[in-house]
C-alpha positions as a printed NumPy array, in Angstrom:
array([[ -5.817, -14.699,   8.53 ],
       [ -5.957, -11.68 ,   7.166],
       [-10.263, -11.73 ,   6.659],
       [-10.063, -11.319,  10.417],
       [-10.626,  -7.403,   9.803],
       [-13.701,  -5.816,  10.003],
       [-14.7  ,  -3.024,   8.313],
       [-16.382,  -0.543,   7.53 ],
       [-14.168,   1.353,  10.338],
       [-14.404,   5.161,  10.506],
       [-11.1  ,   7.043,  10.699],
       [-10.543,  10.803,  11.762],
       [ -8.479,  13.509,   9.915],
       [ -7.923,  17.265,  10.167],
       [-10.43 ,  17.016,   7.028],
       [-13.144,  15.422,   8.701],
       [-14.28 ,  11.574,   9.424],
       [-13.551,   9.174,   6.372],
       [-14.056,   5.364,   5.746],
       [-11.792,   2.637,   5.44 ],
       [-12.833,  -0.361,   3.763],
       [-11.813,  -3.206,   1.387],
       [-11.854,  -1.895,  -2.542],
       [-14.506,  -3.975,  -4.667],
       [-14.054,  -4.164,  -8.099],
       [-15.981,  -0.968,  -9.259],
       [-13.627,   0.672,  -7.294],
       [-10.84 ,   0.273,  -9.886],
       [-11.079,   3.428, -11.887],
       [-10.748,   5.306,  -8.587],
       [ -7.848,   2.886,  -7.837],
       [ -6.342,   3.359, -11.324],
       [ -6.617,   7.42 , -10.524],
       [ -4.832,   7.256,  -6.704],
       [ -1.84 ,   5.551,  -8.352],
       [ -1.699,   7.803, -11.218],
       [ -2.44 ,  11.272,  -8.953],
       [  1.356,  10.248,  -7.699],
       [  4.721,  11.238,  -9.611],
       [  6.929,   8.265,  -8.916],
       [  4.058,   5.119, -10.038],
       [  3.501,   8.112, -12.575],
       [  6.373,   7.941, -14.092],
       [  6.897,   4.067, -13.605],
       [  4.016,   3.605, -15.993],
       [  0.717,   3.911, -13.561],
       [ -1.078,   6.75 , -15.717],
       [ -4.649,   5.119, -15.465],
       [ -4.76 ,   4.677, -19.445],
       [ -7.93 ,   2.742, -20.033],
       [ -5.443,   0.654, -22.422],
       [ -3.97 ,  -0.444, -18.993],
       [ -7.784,  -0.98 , -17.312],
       [ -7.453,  -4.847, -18.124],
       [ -4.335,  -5.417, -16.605],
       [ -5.39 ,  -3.349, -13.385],
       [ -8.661,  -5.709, -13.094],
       [ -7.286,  -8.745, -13.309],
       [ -4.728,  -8.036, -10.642],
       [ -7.834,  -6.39 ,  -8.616],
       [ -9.913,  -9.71 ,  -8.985],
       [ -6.756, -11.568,  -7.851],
       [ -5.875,  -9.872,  -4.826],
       [ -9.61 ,  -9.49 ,  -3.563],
       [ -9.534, -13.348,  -3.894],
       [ -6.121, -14.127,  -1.966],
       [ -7.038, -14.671,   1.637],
       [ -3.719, -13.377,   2.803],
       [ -4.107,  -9.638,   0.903],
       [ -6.099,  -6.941,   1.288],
       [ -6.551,  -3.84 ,  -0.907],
       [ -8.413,  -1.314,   0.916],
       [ -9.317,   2.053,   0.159],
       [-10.276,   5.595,   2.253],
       [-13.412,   7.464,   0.813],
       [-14.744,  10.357,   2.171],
       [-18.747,  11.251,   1.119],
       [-17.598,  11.928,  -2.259],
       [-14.854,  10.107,  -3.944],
       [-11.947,   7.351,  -2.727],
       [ -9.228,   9.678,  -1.405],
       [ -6.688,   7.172,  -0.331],
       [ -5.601,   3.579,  -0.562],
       [ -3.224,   0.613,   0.5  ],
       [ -2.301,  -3.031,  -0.069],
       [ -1.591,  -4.801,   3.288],
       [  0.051,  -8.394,   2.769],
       [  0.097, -10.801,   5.279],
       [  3.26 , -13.033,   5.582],
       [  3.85 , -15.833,   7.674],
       [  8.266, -16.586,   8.122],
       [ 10.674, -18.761,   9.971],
       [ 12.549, -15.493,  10.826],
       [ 12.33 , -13.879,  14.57 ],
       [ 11.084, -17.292,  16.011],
       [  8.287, -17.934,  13.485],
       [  7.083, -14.433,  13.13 ],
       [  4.045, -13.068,  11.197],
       [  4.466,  -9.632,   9.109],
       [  2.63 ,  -7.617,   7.967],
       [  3.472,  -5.934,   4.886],
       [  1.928,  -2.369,   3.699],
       [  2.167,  -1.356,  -0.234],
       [  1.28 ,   1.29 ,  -2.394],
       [  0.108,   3.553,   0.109],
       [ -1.517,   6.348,  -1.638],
       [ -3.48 ,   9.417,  -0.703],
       [ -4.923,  11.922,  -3.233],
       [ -2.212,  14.75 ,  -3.603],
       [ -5.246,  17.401,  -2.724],
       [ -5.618,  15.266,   0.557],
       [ -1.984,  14.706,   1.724],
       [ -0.98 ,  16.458,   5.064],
       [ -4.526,  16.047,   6.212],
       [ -3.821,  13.322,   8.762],
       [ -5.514,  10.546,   6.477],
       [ -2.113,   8.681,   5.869],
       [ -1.672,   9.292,   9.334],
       [ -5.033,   7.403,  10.786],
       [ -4.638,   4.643,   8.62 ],
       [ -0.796,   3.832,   9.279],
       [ -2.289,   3.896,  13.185],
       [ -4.81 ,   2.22 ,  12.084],
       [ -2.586,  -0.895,  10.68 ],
       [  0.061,  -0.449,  13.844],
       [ -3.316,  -0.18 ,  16.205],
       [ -5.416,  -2.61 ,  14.767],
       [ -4.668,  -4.804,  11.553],
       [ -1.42 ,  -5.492,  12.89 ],
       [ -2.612,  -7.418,  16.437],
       [ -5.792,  -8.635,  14.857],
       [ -4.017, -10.891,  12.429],
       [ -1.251, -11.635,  14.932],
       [  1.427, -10.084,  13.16 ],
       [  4.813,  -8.978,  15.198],
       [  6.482,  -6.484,  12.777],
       [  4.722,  -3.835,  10.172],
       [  7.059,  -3.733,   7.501],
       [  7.289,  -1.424,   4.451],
       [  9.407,  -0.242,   1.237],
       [  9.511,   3.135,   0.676],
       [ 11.231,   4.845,  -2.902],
       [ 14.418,   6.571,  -1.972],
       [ 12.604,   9.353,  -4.088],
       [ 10.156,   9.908,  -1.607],
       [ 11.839,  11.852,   1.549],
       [  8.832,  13.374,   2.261],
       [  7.176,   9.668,   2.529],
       [ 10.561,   8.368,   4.706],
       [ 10.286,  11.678,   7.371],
       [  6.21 ,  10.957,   7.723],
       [  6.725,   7.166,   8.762],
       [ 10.029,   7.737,  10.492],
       [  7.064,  10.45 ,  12.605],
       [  5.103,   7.845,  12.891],
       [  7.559,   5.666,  14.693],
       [  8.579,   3.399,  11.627],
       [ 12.387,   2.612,  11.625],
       [ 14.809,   2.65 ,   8.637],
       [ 16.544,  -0.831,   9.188],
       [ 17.069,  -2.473,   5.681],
       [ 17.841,  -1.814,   2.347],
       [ 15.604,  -3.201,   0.155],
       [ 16.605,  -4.501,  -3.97 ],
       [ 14.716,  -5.181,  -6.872],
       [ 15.281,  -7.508, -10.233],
       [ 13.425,  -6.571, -12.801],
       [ 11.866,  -9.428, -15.141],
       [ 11.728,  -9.058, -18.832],
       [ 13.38 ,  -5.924, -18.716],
       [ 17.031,  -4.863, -20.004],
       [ 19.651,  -4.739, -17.572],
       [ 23.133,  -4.256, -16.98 ],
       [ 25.159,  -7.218, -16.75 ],
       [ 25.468,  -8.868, -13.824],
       [ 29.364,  -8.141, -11.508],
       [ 31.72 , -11.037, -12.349],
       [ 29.698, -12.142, -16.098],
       [ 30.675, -11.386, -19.78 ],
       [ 28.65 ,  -9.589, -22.263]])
């Protein structure tokens, strides 16, 4: 399973050494911040409004309790600088195949191009990855975010799906071949 990591592991970047570990929940303010420091969840509604701070602790509390997630963060002596979800998924596809999934990989806009995205994507393809006997690393990207596709594609990630989303309890178009 996915408790199988250890931590606290020490990563390098052109910045310096930083830790990874697994967020706790007085981490969330400094969670709440990382999504909010980044345009796109910005503008989706992640703007770390302590009217929001209930919603973003329960679903803390919930994912530090499911044995096949992990929310981890990067902090260097100061403050949390970076974070991730990693999701562990057992399938029938490719002969029974575990994935591993990586979400909502963020890294403090003061912090980006300073290798710290970089050490922990290794770190997952490295370490995570073979430690929970998982095959594939798989992960969704905005088609806003070029910047994001060019720095996995670097990193040896491969652009081989499309991905879709159905929003619940939201309007939306009709669906192809229905009435109004």
């Amino acid at each position: 399973m996915i408790d199988a990591l250890q931590f606290t592991v020490q990563l390098s970047s052109r910045s310096g050494s930083v830790t990874l570990r697994r967020a706790r929940l007085d981490d969330l303010a400094a969670l709440m911040a990382l999504l909010a420091d980044d345009p796109i969840s910005a503008a989706r509604g992640d703007q770390a409004d302590a009217a929001d701070t209930p919603a973003y602790a329960r679903a803390l509390a919930e994912l530090i309790e499911d044995p096949s997630n992990e929310i981890l963060l990067v902090a260097d002596d100061a403050r949390v600088v970076a974070t991730m979800q990693l999701t562990r998924i057992p399938g029938m596809a490719r002969r029974g195949s575990t994935r591993l999934l990586v979400e909502a990989v963020r890294v403090a806009a003061d912090q980006r191009s300073s290798g710290i995205g970089s050490a922990m994507m290794r770190w997952v393809t490295d370490v995570a990855a073979p430690t929970i006997g998982s095959s594939l690393v798989q992960l969704t990207s905005d088609e806003a975010r070029v910047d994001a596709h060019r720095f996995y594609e670097r990193l040896g990630f491969v652009g081989s799906h499309r991905g879709f989303k159905y929003p619940i309890g939201e309007a939306r178009p009709a669906r192809a071949g229905t009435r109004p």
